[in-house]
C-alpha positions as CSV (number, residue, x, y, z in Angstrom):
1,X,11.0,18.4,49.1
2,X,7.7,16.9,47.9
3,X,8.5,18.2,45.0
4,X,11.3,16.1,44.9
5,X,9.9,13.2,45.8
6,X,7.6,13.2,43.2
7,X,10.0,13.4,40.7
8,X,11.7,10.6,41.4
9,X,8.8,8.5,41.9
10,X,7.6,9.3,38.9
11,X,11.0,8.3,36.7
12,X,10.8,5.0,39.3
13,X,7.5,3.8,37.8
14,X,8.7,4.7,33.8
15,X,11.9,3.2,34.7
16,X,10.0,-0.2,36.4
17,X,7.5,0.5,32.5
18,X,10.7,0.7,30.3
19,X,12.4,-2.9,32.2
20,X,8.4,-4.6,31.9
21,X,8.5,-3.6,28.4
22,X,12.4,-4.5,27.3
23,X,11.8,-8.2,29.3
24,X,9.0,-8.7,27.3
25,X,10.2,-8.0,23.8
26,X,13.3,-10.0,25.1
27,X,10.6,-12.9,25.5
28,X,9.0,-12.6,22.6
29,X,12.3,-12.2,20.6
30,X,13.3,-15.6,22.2
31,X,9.8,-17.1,21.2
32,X,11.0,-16.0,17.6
33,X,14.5,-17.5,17.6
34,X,13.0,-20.8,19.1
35,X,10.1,-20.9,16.8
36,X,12.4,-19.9,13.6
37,X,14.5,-23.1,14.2
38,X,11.7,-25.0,14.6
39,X,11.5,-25.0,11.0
40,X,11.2,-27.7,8.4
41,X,15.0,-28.3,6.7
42,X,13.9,-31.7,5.3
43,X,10.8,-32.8,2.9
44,X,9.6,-36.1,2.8
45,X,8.5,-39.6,0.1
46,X,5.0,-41.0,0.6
47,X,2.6,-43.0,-1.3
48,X,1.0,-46.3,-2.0
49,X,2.6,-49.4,-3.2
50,X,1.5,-53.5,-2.6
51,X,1.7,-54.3,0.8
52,X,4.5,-56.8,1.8
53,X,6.8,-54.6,-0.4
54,X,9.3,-52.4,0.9
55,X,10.4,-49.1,-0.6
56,X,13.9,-47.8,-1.0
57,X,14.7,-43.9,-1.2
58,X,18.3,-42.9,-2.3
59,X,20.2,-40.4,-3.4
60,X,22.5,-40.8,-6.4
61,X,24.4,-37.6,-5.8
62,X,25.3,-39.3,-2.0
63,X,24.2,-42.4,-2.0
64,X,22.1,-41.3,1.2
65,X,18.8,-42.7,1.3
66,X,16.2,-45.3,3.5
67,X,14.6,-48.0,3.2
68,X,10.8,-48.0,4.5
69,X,7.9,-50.9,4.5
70,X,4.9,-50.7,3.0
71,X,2.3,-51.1,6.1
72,X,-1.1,-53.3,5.8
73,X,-3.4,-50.5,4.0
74,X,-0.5,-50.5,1.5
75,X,0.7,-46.7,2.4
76,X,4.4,-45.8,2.7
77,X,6.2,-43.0,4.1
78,X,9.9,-41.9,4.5
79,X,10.3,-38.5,6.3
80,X,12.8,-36.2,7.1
81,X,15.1,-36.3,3.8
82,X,17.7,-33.5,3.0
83,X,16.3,-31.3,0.0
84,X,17.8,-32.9,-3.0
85,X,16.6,-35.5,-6.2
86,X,15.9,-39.1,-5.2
87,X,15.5,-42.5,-6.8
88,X,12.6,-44.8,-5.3
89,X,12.7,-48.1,-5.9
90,X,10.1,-50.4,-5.2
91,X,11.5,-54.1,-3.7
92,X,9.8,-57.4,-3.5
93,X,12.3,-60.0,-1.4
94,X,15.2,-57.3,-1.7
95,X,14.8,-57.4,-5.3
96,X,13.9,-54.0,-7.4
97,X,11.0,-54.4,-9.3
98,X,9.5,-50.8,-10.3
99,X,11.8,-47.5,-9.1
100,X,10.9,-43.7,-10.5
101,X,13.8,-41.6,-11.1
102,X,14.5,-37.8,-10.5
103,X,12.3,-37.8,-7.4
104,X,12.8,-33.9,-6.3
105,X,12.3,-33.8,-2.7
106,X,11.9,-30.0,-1.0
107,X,12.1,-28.4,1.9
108,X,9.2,-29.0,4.3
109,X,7.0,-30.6,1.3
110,X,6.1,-34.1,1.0
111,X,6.0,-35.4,-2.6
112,X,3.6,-38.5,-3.4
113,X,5.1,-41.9,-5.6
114,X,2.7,-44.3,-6.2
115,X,3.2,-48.0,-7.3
116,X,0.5,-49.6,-9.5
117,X,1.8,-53.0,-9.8
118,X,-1.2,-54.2,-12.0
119,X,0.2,-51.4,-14.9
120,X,3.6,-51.7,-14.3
121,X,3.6,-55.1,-14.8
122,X,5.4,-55.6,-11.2
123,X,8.6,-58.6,-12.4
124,X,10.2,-55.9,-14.1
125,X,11.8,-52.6,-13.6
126,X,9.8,-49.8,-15.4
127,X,11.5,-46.8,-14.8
128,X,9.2,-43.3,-15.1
């Protein structure tokens, strides 16, 4: 009979092992899903322009877009934009006044547009 008992002791404790282990790869595989769609699935516009300005960001394929303002150190930033080509206009009053075309915006990247009002003369649209 101790012979017996043994046994099943024995396939108790690598049973109780083989549960341990399966509950932590289930953790862990969780911690994977979770992490996984934590993902980035939108890039972002940033950049300096003349503070006071604001800063538009559209889409001409949807038309979807944002407008953004230019804080005191003159710096701009407009996140979390679906992956796709933008147009970013530069606005003094509500008026365009500089914009940049075919602005591609990726997947968790950020992509830098700078406005230089003393070159681009800043009364006019200059497109680039």
């Amino acid at each position: 009979m101790n012979t017996i008992s043994s046994i099943r002791s024995g396939i108790s404790r690598r049973l109780s092992r083989s549960l341990v282990l399966a509950g932590v790869a289930v953790a862990f595989a969780v911690a994977g899903i979770s992490t996984a769609s934590a993902q980035a699935t939108t890039g972002s516009v940033f950049g300096k322009a003349p503070t006071g300005y604001s800063i538009t960001v559209r889409s001409p394929a949807n038309g979807t877009g944002r407008t953004v303002t230019v804080d005191s150190t003159g710096r701009y930033s407009a996140p979390s934009l679906q992956m796709g080509t933008y147009t970013v206009t530069l606005k003094q009053n509500g008026q365009a006044v500089a914009e940049h075309l075919n602005v591609p915006v990726t997947v968790g990247r950020g992509i830098e547009v700078d406005f230089d009002c003393s070159v681009l003369k800043c009364g006019e649209i200059a497109s680039k």
